[in-house]
N, C-alpha and C positions, 0 to 999 in steps of 0.2 A: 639614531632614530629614537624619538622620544614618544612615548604612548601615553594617551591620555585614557583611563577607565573612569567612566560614572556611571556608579551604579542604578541601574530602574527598579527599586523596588513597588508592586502592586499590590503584594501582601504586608498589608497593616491592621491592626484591630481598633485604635481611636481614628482614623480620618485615610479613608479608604481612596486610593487612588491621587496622593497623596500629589506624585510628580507630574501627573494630571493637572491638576487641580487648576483653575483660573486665580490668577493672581495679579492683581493690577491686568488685567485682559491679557495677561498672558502666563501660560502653562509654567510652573515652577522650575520644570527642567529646562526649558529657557533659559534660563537666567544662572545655570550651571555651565550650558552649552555657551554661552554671548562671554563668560568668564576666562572657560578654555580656550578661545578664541582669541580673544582682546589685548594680550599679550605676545601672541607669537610665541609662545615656551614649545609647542606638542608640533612634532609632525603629524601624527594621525590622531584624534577623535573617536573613542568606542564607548557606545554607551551599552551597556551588561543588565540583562535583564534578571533578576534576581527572584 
């Protein structure tokens, strides 16, 4: 079993809400999660809110 953790961090002090954020119309942690994804490596997906 393979576990994938991405971290969510909220607390930042230059750019607040950072995995939030809209980027190209879409949330940055998107494009973390569409990563872990796109290969078939992880059985499970956790994203850890920090």
């Amino acid at each position: 079993m393979r576990l994938a953790l991405i971290p969510l961090r909220f607390v930042n002090n230059i750019l607040k809400n950072k995995n939030l954020f809209d980027f190209y119309e879409k949330p940055t942690i998107c494009y973390a999660l569409n990563a872990a994804k796109k290969y078939f490596l992880f059985d499970n997906i956790c994203i850890t809110i920090v």
